[in-house]
C-alpha positions in Angstrom: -28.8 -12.9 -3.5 -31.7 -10.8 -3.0 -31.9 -7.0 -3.0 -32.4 -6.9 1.0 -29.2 -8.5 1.9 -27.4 -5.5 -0.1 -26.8 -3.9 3.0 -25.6 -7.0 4.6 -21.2 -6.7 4.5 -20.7 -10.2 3.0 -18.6 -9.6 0.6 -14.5 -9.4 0.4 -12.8 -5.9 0.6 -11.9 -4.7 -2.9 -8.5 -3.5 -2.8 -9.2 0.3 -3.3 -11.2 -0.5 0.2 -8.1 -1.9 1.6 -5.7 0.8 0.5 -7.7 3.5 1.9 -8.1 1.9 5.3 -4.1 1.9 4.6 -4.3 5.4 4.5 -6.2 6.2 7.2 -3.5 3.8 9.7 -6.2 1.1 9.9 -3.9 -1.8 9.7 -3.9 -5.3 11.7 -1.4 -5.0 13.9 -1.0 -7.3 17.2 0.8 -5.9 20.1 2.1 -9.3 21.3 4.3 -9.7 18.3 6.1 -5.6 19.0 5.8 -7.5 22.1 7.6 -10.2 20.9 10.2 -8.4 19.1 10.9 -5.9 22.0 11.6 -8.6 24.5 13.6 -10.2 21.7 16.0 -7.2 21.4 16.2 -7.1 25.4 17.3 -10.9 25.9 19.8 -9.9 23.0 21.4 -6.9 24.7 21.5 -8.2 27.9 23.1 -11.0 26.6 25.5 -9.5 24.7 26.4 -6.8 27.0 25.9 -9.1 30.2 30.0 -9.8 31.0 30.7 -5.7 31.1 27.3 -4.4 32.1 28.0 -6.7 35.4 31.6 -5.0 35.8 29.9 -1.5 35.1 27.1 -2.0 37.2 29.5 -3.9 40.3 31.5 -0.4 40.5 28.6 2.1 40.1 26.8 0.2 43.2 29.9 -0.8 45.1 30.5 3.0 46.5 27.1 3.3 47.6 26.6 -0.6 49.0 30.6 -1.4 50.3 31.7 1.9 51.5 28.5 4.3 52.0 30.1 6.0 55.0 32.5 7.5 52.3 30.2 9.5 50.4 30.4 13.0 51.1 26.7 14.8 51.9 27.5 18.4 51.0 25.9 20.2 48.5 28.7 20.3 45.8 29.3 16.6 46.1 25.5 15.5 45.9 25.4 16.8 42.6 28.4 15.5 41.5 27.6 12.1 42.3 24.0 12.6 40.6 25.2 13.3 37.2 27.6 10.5 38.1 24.9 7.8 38.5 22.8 9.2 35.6 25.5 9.6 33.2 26.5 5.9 34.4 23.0 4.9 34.2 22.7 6.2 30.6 25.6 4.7 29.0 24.5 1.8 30.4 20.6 1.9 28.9 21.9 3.8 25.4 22.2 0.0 23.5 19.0 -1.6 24.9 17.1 1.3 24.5 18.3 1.6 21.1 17.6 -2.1 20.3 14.2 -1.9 21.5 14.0 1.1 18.9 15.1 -1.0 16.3 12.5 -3.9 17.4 9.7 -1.6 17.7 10.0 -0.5 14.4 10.8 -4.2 13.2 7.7 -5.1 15.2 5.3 -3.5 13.0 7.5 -4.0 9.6 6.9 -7.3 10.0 3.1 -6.7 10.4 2.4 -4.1 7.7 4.4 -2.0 5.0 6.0 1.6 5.9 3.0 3.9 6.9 2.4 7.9 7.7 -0.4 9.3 8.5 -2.0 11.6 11.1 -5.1 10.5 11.2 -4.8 8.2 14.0 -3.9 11.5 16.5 -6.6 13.7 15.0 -8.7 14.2 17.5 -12.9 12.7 17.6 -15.3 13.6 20.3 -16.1 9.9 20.6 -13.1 9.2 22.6 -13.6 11.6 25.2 -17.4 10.3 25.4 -18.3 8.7 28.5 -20.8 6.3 26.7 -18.3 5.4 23.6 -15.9 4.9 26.1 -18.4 2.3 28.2 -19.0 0.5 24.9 -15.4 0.4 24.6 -14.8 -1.0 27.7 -17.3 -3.3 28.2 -16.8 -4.9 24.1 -16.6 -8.2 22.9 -13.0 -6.6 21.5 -12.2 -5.6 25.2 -12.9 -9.1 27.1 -11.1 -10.8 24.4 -8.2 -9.2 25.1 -8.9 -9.6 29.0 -8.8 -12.8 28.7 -6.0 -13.0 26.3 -4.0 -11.2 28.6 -4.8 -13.1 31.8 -3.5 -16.7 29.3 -0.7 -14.5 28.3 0.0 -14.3 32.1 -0.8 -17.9 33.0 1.3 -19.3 30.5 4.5 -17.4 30.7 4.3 -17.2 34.6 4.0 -20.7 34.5 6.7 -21.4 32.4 9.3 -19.1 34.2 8.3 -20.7 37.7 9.2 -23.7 35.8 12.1 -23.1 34.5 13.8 -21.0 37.9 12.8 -24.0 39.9 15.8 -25.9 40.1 18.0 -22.7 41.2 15.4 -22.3 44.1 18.1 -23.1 46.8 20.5 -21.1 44.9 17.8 -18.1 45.3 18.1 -18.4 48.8 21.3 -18.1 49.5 21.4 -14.6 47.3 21.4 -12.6 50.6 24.9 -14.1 51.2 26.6 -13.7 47.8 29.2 -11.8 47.6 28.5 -8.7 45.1 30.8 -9.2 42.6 28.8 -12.8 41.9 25.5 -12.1 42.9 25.2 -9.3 39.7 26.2 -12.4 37.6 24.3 -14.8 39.2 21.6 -12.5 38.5 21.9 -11.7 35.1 21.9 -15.7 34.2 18.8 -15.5 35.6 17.2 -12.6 33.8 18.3 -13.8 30.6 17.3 -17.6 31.5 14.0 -16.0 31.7 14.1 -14.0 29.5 14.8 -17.4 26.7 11.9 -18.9 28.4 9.3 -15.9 28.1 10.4 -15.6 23.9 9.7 -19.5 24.1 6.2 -18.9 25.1 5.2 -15.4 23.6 6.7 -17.0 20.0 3.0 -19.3 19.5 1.3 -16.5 21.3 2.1 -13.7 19.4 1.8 -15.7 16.1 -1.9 -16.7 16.7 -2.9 -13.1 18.0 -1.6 -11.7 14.8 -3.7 -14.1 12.7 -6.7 -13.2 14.9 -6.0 -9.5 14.9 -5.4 -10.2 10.7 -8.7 -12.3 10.3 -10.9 -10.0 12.8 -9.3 -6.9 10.9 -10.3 -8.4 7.2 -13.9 -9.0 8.7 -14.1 -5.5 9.6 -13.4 -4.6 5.8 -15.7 -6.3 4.7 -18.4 -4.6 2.0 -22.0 -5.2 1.3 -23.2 -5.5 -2.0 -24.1 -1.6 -2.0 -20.9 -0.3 -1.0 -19.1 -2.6 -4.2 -21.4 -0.8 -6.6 -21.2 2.1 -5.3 -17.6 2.4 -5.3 -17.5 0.8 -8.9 -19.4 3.9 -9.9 -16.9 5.6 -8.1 -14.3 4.5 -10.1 -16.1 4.8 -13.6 -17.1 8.4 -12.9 -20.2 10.6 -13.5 -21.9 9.7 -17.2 -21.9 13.1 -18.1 -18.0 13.9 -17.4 -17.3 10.5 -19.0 -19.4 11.5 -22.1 -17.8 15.0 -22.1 -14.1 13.1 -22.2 -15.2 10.7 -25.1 -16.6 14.1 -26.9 -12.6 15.5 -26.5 -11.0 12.7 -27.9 -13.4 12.4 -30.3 -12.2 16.2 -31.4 -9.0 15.5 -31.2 -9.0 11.9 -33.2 -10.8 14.1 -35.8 -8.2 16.8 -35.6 -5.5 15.0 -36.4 -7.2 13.2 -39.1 -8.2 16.0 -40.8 -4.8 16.9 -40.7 -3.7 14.0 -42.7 -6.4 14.9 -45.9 -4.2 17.3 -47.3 -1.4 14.1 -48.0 -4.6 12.0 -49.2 -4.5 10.4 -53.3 -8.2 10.8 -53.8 -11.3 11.3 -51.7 -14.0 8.4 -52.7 -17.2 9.7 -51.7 -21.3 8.9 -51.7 -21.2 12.1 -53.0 -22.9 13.8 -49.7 -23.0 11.1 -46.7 -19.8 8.9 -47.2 -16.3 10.1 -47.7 -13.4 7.8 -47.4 -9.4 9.4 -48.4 -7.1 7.4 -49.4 -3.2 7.8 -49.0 -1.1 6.5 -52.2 2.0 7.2 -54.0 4.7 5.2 -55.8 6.7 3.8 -52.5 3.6 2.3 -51.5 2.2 -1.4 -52.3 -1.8 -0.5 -51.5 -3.4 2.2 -50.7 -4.0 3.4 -47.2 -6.9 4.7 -45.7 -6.2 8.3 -43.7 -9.6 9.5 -43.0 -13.2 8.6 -43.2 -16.4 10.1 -41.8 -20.6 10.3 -43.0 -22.9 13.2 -43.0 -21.1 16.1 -41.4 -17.7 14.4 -41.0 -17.9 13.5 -44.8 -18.6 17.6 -45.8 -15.8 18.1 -43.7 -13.1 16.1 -45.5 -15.0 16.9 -49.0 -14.1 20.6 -48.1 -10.4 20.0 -46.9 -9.8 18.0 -49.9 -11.1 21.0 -52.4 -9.3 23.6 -50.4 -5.8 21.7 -51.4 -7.1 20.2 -54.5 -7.2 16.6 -53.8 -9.1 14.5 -56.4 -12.9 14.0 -55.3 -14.4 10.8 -56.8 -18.0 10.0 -56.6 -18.6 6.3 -56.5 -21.6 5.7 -53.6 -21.4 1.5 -53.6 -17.1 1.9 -53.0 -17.4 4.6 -50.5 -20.0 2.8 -48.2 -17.8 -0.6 -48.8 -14.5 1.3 -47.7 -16.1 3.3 -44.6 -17.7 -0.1 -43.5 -14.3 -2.5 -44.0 -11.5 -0.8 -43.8 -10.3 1.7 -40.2 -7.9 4.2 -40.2 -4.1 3.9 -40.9 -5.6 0.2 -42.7 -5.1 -0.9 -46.0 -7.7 -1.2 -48.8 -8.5 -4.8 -48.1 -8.0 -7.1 -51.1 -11.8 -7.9 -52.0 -11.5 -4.1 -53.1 -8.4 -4.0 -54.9 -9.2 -4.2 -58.5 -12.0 -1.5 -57.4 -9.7 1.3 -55.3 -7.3 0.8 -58.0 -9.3 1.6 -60.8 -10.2 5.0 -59.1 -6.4 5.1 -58.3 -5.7 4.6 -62.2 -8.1 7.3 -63.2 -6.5 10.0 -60.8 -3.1 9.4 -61.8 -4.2 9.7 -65.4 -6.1 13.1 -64.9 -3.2 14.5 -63.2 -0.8 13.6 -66.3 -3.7 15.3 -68.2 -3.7 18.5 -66.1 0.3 18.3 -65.6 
């Protein structure tokens, strides 16, 4: 691809792209399907509440539709029969309200994992501009969903025209029902069309959340700048990379430093190679515990003197040993007979001494 098309957003959203848009609530998410999901939970608790709700509903109404002329006007009674009706009224709504509650959050489960954030409601002065807000209204985003609405409308209208139909002359004679029947014969209906709007918003609310899913992946998308740019990101500046490689560095040589004082012999060039060797009578071969040139190899040469460790000059073995063998390694075998000759020679001069 050539170097102009870097700023071209072809590319697929790394994941560290993805989960920061997490962060910041930028999620698909499809209103049809919360949609979906709270018009499930109503056909559900109207259903299952439909036999008592009708008996609830029949004597809340009966007082002010069969016997008005009983209901006392004054003051004290007014009030009364208020927090009558709303206290009715709220036992009533307390389960469906509850259960659309339930499908909300359900709703966007379904959609996306748990999310909290505040960025969403932190407020930006595009919003409350008049020429944002234009663009807004007048975007491909905005007739889309214009037009998705008015099908949403067509569709389901159609369908419940459909499906009341039949009960037309049924309709008709509503005026005449007696009220006991007429709150039953009304909430068949409801939930008769209630069954036949889930029928039709089930497809629609499926293909809006792919769209929303598809049209929300597009709008992740990076250019080949931004992927570079946010793998340097995630390597981190050269110089505080270096400066971490120097501390371990440190630290490695720390520790093996620490390990000299436990070495058999030191094998060394005599002044740019070192190599220490671990050995004692549990042991098969001989393992090497530290190993360093130049200044590294001064370094151990001096440890080793300050806890008198044997210090063996043998330049060809000591380059051989730093260049085959790595820490915590033993001697390999093509040095055996070598490493154990100088191993032979220490323990002799230390029966000598002792």
């Amino acid at each position: 691809m050539a170097e102009g098309d870097d700023g071209e957003k072809t590319e697929e959203p790394t994941q560290k792209k993805l989960d920061d848009a997490f962060k910041k609530g930028d999620v698909a998410k499809s209103q049809e399907v919360n949609l979906f999901f709270g018009l499930l939970a109503a056909t559900l608790g109207v259903s299952a509440m439909s036999t008592g709700m009708s008996t609830d509903v029949v004597m809340m109404l009966r007082r002010f539709i069969a016997i008005p002329h009983d209901i006392l006007v004054d003051e004290a009674s007014i009030l009364l029969l208020t927090k009558q009706v709303f206290m009715g009224a709220g036992a009533l709504m307390f389960l469906p309200l509850l259960l659309f509650m339930v499908a909300g959050v359900i709703g966007n489960l379904v959609q996306h994992k748990p999310l909290m954030t505040t960025e969403k409601i932190k407020p930006k002065l595009n919003k409350i501009s008049l020429l944002a807000g234009g663009k807004r209204l007048f975007s491909s985003q905005s007739i889309a969903n214009f037009l998705k609405g008015l099908f949403k409308l067509v569709v389901v209208t159609s369908l419940i025209v459909w499906a009341v139909w039949p009960d037309k002359e049924m309709l008709r004679q509503l005026m005449t029902t007696d009220l006991n029947q007429l709150l039953y014969i009304i909430l068949d209906m409801v939930i008769k069309v209630f069954i036949v709007a889930l029928i039709a918003m089930a497809p629609i609310a499926l293909a809006d959340y792919l769209y929303q899913k598809a049209t929300w992946m597009k709008k992740q998308r990076m250019s080949l700048k931004e992927i570079k740019d946010e793998h340097k990101q995630m390597e981190g500046d050269p110089l505080i990379k270096g400066k971490i490689r120097q501390l371990r560095m440190e630290r490695a040589r720390g520790r093996m430093m620490a390990e000299v004082p436990n070495a058999a012999v030191v094998i060394t060039n005599p002044t740019h190679y070192a190599v220490a060797l671990k050995y004692n009578d549990d042991m098969n071969v001989p393992v090497c515990i530290a190993k360093g040139i130049d200044e590294v190899a001064l370094r151990i040469r001096e440890v080793a003197k300050d806890n008198d460790i044997t210090i063996v000059e043998n330049p060809p073995l000591a380059r051989a040993l730093y260049a085959s063998v790595e820490l915590e390694e033993v001697v390999p075998t093509e040095h055996y007979k070598a490493v154990a000759q100088v191993i032979g020679y220490v323990m002799r001069l230390r029966r000598t001494i002792g």
